[in-house]
Residue frames as a rotation matrix with the C-alpha (Angstrom) as fourth column:
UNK 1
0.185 -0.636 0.749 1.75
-0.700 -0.621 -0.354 29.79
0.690 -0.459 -0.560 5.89
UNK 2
-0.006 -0.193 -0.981 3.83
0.675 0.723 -0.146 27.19
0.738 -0.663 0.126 8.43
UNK 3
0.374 0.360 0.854 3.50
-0.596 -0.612 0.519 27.58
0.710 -0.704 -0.014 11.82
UNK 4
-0.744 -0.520 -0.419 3.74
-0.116 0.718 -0.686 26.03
0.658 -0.462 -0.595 15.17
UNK 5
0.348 0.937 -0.015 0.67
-0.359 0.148 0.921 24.84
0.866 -0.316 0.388 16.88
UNK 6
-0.604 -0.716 0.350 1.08
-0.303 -0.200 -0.932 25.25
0.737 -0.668 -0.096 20.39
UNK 7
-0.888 0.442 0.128 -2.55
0.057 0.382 -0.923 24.18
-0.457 -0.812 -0.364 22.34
UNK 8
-0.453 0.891 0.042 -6.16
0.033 -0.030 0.999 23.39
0.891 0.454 -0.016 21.43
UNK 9
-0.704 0.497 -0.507 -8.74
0.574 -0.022 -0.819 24.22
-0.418 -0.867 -0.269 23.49
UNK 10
-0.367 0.844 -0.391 -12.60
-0.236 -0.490 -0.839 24.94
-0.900 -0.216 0.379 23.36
UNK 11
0.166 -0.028 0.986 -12.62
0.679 0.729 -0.094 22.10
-0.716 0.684 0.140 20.33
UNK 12
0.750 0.140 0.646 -12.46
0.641 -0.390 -0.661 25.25
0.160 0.910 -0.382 17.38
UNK 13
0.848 -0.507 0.156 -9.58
-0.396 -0.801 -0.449 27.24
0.353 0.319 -0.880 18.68
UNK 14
0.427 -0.893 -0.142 -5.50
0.848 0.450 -0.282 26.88
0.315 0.000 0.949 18.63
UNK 15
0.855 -0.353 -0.380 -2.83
-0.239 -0.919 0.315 28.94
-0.461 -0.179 -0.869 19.90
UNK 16
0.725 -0.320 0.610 -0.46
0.670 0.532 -0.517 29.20
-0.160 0.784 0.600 17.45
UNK 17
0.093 -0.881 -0.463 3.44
0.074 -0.458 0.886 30.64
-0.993 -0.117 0.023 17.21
UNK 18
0.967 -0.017 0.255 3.98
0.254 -0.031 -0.967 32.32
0.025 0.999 -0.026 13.96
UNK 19
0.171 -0.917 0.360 7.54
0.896 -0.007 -0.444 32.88
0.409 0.398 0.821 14.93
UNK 20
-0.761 0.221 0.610 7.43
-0.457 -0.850 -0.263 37.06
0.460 -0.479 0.748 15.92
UNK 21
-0.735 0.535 0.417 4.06
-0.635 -0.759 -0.145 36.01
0.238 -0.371 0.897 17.55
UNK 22
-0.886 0.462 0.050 1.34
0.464 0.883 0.064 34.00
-0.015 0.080 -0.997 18.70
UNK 23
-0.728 0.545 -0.417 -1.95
-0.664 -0.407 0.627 34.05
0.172 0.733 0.658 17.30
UNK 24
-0.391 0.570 0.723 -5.24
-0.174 0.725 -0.666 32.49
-0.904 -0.386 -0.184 18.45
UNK 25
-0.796 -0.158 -0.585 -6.38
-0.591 -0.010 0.807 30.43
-0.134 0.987 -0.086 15.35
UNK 26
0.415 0.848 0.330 -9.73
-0.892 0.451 -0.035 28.82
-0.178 -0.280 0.943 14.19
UNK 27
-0.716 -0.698 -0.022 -9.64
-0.611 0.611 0.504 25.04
-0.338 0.374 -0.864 14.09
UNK 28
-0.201 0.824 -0.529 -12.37
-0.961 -0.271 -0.057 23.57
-0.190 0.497 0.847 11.81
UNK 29
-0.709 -0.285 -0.645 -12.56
-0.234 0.958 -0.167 20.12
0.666 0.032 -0.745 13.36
UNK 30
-0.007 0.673 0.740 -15.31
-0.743 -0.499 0.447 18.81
0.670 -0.546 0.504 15.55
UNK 31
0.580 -0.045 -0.814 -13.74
0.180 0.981 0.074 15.50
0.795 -0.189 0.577 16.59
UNK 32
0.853 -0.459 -0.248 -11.21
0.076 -0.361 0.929 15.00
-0.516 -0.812 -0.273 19.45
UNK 33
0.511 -0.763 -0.397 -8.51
-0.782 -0.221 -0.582 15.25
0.357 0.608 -0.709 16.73
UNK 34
0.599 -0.369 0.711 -6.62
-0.620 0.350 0.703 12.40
-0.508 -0.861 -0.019 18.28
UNK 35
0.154 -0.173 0.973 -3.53
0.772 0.635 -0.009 11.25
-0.616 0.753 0.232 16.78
UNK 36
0.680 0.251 0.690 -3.65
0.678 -0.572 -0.461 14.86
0.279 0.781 -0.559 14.87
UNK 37
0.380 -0.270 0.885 -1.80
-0.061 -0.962 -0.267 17.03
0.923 0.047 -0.382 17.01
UNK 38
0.350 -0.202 -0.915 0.92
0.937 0.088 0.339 17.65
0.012 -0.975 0.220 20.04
UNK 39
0.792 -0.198 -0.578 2.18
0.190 -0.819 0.542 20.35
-0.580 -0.539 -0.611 21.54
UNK 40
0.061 -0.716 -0.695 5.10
-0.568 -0.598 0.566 22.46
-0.821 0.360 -0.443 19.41
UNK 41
-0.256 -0.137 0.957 4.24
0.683 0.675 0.280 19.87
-0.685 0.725 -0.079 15.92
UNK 42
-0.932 -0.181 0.313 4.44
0.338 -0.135 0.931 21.69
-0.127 0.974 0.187 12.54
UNK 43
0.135 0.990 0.028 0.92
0.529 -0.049 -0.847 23.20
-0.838 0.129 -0.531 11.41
UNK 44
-0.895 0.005 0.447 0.04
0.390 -0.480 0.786 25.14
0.218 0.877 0.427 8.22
UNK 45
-0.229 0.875 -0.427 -2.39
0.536 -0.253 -0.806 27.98
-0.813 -0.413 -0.411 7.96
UNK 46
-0.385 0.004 0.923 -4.82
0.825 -0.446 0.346 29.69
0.413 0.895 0.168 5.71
UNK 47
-0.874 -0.025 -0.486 -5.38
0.212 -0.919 -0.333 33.65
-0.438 -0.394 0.808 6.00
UNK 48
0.030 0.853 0.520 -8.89
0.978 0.083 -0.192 34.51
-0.207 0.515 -0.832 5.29
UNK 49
-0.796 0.084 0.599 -9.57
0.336 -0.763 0.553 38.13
0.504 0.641 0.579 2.93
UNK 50
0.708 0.705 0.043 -13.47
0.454 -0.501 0.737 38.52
0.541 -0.503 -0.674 5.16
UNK 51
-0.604 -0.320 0.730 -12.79
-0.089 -0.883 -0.460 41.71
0.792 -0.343 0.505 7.24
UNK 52
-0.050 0.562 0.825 -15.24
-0.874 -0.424 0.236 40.45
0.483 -0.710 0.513 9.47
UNK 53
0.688 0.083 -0.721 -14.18
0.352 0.831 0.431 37.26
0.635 -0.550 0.542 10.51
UNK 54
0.946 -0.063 0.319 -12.71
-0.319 -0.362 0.876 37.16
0.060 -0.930 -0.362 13.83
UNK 55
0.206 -0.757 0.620 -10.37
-0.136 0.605 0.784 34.93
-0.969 -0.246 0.021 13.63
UNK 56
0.616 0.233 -0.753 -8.82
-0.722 -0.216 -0.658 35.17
-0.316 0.948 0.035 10.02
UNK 57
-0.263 -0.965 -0.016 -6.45
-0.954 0.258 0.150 32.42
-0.141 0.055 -0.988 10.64
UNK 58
0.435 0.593 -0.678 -7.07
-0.800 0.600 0.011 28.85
0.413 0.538 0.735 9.50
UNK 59
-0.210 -0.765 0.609 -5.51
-0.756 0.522 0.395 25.71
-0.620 -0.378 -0.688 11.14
UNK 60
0.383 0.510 -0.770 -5.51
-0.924 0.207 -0.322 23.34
-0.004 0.835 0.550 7.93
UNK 61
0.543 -0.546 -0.638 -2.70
0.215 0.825 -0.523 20.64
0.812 0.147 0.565 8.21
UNK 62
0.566 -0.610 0.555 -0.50
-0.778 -0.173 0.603 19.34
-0.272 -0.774 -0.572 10.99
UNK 63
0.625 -0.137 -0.769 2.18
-0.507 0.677 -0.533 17.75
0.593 0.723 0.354 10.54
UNK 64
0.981 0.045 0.190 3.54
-0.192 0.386 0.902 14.69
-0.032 -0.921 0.387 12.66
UNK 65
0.224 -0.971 -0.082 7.21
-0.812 -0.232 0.535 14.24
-0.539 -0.053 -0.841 11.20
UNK 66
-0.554 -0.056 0.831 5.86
0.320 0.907 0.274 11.61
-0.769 0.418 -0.484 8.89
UNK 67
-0.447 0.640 0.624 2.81
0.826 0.028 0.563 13.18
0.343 0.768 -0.541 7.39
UNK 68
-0.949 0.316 -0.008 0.69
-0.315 -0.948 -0.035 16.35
-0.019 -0.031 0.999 7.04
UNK 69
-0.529 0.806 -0.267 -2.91
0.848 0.512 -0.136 15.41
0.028 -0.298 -0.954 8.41
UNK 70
-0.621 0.476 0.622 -5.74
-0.101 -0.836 0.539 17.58
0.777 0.272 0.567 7.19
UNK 71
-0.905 0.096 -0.414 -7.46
0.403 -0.117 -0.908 18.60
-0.135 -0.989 0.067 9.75
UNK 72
-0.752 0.415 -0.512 -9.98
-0.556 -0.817 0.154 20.79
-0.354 0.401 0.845 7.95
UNK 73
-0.338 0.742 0.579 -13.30
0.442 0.668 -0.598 18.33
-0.831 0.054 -0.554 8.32
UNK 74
0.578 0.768 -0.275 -15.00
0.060 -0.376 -0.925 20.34
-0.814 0.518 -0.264 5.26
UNK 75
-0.574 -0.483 -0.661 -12.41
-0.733 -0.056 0.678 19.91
-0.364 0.874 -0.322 2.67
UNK 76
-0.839 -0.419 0.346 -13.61
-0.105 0.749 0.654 16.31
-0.534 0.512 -0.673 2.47
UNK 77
0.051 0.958 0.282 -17.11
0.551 0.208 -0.808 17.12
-0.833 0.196 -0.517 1.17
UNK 78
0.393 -0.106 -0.913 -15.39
-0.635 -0.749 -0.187 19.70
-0.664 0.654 -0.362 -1.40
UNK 79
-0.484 -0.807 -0.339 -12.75
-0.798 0.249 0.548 16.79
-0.358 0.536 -0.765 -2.47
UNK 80
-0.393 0.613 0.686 -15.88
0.466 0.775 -0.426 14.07
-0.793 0.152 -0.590 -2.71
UNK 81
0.677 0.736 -0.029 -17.88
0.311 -0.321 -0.894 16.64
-0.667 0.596 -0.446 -4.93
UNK 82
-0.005 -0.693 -0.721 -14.64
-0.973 -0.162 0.162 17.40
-0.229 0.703 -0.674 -7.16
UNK 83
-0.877 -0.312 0.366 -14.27
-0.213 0.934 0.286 13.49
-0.431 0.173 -0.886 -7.56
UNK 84
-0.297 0.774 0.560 -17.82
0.485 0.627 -0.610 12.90
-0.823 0.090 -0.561 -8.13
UNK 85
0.486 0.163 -0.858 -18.07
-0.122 -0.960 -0.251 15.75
-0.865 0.227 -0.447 -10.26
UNK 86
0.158 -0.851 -0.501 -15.18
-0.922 -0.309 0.233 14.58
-0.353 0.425 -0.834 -12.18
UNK 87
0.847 0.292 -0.444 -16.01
-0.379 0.917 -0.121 10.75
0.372 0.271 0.888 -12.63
UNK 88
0.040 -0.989 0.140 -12.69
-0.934 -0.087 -0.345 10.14
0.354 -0.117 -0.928 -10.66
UNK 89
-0.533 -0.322 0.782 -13.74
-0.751 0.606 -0.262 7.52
-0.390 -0.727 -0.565 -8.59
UNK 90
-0.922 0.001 -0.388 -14.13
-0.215 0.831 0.514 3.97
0.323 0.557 -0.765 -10.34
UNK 91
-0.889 0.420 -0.181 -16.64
0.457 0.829 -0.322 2.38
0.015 -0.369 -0.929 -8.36
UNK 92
0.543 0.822 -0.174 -19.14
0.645 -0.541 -0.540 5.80
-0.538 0.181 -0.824 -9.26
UNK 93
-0.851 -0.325 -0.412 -17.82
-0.225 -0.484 0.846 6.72
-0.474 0.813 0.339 -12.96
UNK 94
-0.918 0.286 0.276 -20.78
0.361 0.308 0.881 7.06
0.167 0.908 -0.385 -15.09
UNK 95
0.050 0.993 -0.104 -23.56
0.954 -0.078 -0.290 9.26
-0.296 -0.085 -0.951 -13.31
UNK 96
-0.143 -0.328 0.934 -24.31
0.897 -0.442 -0.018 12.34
0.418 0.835 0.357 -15.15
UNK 97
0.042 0.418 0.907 -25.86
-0.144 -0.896 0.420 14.54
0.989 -0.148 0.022 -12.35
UNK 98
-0.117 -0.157 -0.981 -24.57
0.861 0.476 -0.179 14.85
0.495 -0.865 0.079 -8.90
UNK 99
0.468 0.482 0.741 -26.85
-0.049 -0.822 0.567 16.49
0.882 -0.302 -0.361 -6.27
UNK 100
-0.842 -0.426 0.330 -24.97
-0.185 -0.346 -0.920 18.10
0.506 -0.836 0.212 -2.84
UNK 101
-0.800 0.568 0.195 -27.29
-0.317 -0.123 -0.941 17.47
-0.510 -0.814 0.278 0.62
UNK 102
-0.712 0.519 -0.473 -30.02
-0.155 0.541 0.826 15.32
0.685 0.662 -0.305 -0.74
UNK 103
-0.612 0.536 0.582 -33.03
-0.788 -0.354 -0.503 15.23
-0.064 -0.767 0.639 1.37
UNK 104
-0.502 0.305 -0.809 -34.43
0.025 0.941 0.339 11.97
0.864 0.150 -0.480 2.56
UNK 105
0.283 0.696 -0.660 -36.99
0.864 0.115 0.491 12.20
0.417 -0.709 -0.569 5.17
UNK 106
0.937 0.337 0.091 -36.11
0.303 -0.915 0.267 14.33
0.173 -0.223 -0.959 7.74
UNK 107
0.183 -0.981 -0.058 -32.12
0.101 -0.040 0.994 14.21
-0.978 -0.188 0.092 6.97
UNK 108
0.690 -0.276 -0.670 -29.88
-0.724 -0.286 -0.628 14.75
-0.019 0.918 -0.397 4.42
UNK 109
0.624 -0.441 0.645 -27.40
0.683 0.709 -0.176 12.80
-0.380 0.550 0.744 2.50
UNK 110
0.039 -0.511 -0.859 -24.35
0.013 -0.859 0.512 14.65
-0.999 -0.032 -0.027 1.24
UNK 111
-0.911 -0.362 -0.199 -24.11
-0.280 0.186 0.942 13.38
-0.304 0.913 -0.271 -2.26
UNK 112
0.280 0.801 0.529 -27.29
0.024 0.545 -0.838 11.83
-0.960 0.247 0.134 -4.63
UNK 113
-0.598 -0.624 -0.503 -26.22
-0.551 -0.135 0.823 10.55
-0.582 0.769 -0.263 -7.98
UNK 114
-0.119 0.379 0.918 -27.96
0.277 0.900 -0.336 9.64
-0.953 0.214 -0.212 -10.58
UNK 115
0.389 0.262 -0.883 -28.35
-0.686 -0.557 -0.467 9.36
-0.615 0.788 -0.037 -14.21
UNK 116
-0.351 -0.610 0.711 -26.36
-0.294 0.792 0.535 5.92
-0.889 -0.021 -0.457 -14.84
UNK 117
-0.302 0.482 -0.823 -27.24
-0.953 -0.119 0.280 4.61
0.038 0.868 0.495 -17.95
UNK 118
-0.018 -0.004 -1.000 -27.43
-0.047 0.999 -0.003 1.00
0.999 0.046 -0.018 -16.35
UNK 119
-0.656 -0.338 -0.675 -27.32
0.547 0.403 -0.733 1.62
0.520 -0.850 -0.080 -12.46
UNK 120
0.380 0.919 0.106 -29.55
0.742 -0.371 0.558 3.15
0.552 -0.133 -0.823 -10.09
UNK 121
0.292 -0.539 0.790 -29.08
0.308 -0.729 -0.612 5.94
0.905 0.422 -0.046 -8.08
UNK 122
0.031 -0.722 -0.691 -26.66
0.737 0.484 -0.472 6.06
0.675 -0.495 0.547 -5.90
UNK 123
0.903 0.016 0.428 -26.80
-0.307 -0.673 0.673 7.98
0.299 -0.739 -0.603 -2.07
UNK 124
-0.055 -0.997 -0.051 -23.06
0.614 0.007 -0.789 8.97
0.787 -0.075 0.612 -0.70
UNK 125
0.998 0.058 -0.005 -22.56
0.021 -0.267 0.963 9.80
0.055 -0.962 -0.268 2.55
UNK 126
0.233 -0.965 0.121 -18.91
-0.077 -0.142 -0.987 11.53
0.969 0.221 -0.108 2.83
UNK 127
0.889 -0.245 -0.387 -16.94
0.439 0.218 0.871 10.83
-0.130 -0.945 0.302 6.11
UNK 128
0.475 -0.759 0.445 -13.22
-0.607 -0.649 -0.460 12.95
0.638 -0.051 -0.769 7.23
UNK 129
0.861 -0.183 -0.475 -10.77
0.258 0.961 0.097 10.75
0.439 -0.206 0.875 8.15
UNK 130
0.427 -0.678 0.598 -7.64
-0.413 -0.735 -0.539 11.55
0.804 -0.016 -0.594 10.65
UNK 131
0.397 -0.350 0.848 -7.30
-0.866 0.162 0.473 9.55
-0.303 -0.922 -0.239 13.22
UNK 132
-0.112 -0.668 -0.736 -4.47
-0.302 0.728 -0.616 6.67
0.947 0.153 -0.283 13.22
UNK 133
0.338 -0.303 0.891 -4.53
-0.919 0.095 0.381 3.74
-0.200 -0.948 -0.246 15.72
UNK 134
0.053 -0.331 0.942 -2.36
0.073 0.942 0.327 0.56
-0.996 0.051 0.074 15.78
UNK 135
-0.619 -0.733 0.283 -1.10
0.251 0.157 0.955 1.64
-0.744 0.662 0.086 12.61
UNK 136
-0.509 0.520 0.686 -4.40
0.843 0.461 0.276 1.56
-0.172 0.719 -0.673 10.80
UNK 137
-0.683 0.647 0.339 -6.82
-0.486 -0.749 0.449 4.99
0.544 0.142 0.827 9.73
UNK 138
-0.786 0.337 -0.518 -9.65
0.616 0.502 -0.607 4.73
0.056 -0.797 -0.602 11.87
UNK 139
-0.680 0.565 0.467 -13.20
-0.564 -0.810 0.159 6.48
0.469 -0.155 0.870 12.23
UNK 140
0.904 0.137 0.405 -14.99
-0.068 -0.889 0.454 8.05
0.422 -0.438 -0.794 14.63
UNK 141
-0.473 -0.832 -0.290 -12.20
0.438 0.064 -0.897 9.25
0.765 -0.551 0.334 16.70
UNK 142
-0.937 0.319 0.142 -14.77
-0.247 -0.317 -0.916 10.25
-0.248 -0.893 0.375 19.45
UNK 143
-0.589 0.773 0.236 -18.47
0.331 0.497 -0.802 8.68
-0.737 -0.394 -0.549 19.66
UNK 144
-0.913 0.208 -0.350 -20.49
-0.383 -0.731 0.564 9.86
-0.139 0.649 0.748 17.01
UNK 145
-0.262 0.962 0.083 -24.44
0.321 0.168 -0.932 9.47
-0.910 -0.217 -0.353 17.03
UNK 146
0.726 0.469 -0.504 -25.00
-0.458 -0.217 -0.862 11.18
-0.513 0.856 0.058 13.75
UNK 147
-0.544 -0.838 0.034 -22.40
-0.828 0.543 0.140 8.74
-0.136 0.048 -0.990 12.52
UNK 148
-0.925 0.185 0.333 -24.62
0.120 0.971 -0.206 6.03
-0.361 -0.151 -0.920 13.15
UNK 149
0.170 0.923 -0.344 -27.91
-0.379 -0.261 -0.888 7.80
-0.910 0.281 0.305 11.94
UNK 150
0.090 -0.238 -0.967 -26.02
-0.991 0.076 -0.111 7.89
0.100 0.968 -0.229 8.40
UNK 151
-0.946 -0.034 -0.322 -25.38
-0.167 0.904 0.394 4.13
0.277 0.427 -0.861 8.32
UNK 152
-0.504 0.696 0.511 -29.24
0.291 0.694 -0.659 3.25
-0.813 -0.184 -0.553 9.28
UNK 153
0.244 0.846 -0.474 -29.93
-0.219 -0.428 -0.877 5.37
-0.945 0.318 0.081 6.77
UNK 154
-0.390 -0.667 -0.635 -27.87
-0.906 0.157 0.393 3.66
-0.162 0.729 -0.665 4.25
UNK 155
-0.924 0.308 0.229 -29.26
0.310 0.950 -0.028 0.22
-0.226 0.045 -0.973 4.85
UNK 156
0.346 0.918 -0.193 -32.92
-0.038 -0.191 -0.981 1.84
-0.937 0.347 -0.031 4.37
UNK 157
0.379 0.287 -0.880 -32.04
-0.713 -0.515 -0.476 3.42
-0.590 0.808 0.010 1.29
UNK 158
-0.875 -0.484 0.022 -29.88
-0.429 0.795 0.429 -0.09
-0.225 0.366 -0.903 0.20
UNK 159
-0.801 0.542 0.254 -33.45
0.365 0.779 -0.510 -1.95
-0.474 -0.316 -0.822 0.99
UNK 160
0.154 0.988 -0.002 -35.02
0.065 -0.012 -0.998 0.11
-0.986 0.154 -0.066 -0.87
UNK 161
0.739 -0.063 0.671 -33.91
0.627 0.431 -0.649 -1.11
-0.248 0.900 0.358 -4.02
UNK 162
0.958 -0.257 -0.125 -31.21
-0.283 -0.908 -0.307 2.15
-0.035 0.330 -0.943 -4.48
UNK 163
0.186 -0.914 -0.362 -27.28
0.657 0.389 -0.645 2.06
0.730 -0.118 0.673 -4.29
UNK 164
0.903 0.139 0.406 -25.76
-0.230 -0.643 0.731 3.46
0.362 -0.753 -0.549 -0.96
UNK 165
0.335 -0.925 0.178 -22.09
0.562 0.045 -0.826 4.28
0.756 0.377 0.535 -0.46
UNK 166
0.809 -0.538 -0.236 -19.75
-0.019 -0.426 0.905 5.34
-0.588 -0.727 -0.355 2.69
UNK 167
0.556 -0.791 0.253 -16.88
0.525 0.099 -0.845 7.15
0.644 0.603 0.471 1.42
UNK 168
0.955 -0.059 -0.292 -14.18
0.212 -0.552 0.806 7.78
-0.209 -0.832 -0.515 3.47
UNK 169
0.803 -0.547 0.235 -11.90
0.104 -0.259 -0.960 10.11
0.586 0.796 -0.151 2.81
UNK 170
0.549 -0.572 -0.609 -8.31
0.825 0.254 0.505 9.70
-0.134 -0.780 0.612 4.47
UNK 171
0.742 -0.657 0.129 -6.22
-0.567 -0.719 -0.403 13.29
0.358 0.225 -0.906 4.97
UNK 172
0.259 -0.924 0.281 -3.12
-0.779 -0.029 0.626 11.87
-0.570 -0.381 -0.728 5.91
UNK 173
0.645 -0.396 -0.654 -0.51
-0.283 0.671 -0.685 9.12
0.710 0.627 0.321 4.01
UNK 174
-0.420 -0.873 0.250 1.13
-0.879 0.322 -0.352 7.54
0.227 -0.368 -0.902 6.79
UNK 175
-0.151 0.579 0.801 -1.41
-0.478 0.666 -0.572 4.92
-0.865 -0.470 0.176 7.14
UNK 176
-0.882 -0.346 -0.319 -2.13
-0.437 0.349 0.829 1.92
-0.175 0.871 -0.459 4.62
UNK 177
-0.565 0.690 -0.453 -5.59
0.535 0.724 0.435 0.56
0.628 0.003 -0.778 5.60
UNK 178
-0.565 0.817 0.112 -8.94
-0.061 -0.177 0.982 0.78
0.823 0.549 0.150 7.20
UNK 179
-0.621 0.467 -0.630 -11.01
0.770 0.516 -0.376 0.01
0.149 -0.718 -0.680 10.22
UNK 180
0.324 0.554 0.766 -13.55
-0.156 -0.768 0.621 1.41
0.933 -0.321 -0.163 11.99
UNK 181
-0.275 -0.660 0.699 -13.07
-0.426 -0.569 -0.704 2.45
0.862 -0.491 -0.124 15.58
UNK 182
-0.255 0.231 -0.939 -13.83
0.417 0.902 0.109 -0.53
0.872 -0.364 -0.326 17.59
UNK 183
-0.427 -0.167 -0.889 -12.71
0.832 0.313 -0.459 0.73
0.355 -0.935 0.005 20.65
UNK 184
-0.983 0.076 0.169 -13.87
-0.026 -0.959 0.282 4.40
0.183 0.273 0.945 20.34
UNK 185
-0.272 0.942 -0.196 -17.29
-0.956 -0.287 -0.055 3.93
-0.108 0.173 0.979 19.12
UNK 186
-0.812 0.111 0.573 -18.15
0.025 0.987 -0.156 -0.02
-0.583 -0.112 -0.804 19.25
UNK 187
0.312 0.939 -0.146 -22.13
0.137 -0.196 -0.971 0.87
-0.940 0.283 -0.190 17.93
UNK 188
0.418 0.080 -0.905 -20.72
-0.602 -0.721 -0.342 2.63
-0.680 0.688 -0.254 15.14
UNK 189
-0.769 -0.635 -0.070 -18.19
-0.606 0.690 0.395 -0.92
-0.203 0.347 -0.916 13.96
UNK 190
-0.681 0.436 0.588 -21.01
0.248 0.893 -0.375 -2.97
-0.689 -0.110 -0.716 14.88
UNK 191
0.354 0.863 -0.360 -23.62
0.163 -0.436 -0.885 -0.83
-0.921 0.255 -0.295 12.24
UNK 192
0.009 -0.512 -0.859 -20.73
-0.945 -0.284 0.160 -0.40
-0.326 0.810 -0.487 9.56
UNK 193
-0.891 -0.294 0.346 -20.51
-0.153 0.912 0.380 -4.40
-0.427 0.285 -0.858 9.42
UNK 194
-0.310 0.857 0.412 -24.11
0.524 0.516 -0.678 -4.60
-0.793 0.005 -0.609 9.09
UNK 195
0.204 0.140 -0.969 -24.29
-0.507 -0.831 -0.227 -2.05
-0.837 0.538 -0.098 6.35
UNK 196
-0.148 -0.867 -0.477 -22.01
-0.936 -0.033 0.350 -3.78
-0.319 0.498 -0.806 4.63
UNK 197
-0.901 0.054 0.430 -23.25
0.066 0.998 0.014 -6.84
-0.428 0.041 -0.903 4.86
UNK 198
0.086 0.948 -0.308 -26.77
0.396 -0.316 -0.862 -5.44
-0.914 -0.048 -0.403 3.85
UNK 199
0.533 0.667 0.521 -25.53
0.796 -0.186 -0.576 -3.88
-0.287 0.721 -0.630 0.85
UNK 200
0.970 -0.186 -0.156 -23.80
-0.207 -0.970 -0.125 -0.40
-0.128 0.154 -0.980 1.16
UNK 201
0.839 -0.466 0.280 -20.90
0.353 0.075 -0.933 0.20
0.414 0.881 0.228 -0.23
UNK 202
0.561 -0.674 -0.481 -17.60
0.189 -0.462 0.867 1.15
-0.806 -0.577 -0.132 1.72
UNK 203
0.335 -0.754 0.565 -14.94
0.549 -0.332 -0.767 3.19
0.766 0.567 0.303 -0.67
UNK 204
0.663 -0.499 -0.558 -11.69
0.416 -0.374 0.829 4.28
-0.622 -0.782 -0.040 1.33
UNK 205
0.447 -0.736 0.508 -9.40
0.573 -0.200 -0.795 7.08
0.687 0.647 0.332 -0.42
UNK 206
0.245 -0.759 -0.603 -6.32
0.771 -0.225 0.596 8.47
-0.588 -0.610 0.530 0.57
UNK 207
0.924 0.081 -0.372 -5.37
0.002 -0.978 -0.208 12.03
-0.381 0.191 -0.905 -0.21
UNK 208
-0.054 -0.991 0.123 -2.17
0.970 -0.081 -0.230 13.15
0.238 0.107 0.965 -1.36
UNK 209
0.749 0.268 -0.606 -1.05
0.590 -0.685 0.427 15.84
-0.301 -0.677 -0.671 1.44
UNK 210
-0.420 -0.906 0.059 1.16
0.869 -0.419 -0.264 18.65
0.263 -0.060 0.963 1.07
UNK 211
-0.010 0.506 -0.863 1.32
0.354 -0.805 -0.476 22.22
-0.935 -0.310 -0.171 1.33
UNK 212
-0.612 0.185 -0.769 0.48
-0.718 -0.536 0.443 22.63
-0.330 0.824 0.461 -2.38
UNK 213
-0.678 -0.017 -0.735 -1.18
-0.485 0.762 0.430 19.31
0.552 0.648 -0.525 -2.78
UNK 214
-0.462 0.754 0.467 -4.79
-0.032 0.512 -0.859 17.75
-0.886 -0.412 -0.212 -1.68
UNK 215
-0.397 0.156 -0.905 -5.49
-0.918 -0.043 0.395 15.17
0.023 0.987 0.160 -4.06
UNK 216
0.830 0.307 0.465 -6.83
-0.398 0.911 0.109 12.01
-0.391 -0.275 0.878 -4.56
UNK 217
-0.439 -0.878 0.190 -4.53
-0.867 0.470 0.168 9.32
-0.237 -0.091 -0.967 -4.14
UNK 218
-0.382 0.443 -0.811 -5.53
-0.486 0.650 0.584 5.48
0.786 0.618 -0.033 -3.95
UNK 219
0.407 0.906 -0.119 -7.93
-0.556 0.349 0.754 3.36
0.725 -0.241 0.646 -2.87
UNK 220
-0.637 -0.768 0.067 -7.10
-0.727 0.569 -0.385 1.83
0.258 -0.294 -0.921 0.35
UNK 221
-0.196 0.704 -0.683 -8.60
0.407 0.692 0.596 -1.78
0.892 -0.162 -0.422 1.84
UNK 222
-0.248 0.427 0.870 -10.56
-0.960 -0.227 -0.162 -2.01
0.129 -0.875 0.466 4.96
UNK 223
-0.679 0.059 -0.732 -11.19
0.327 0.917 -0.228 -4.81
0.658 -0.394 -0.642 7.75
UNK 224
0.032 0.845 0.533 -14.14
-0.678 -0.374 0.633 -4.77
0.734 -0.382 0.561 9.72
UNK 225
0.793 -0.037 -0.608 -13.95
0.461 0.689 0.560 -7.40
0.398 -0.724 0.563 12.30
């Protein structure tokens, strides 16, 4: 259902003009969304069937007059485990068994793969991508500390002889490249080079948005400096 998204506020809710009416909607985003959303821009919602959610409205996509930018931070662990699931993505086609929330000490991992007949086995850590600056996709769009936990814990699990993979997944197609979020989250640029340089893997896909359509798309580069 289209809409008009009219104010965020209290980071999970939206007021939202369905046209006859306005409606206080959930918004399932914990970032500052920046770059995602202005006052009286385009939105799309789903209607939940629970009788006991409060809020049965969804705020899923906005759209800026270029592109429709998922918002919905939990699609991209659904669209990582359909890919992985599905051998979609080259660069991890060929494990036979792929475990959700992997426990590793006293954290998780979202992804553990393994079965390769020739590789080892491979920890994925999924990231939601949404913010656009200076043309480029960007992440964090607001500080993130558990952000940085996941990349030390990549470089462990690199050092310890395993494969270890940031995948980040881009909702939106107005953007053509990478970066992390220098200015945002410096710590978090300066820990993604060193990953990287250490070992872990960086895979960047782009979605293909619509309102009938959230797919994988292609692979985009990335600059770190």
């Amino acid at each position: 259902m289209e809409a008009t998204i009219l104010k965020r506020y209290k980071r999970f809710l939206a007021d939202v003009d369905l046209g006859d009416k306005t409606i206080v909607a959930h918004v399932p985003n914990t970032g500052s969304m920046q770059s995602c959303w202005e006052p009286n821009w385009k939105c799309a919602l789903t209607l939940s069937k629970n009788p006991d959610r409060k809020l049965p409205h969804t705020v899923e996509l906005i759209h800026n007059g270029e592109s429709w930018i998922g918002v919905n931070t939990g699609n991209a662990n659904k669209l990582a485990k359909l890919w992985l699931t599905q051998n979609r993505l080259p660069e991890l086609m060929g494990y036979t068994t792929v475990v959700p929330e992997k426990k590793i000490g006293l954290s998780r991992i979202d992804f553990y793969l393994e079965g390769h007949a020739t590789r080892p086995p491979c920890y994925v850590e999924v990231k939601n991508v949404t913010l656009k600056l200076h043309g480029l996709a960007q992440f964090p769009d607001s500080v993130s500390e558990r952000g940085q936990k996941h990349l030390k814990e990549l470089i462990d699990i690199k050092k310890s002889g395993l494969r270890a993979a940031m995948l980040y997944i881009v909702q939106r197609d107005d953007v053509a490249s990478f970066t992390p979020a220098h200015t945002i989250d410096p710590q978090y640029a300066k820990l993604l080079k060193e990953a990287y340089q250490s070992g872990v893997e960086i895979l960047v896909y782009q979605c293909r948005m619509g309102l009938q359509e959230l797919s994988l798309g292609q692979a985009l580069p990335f600059e770190l400096n």
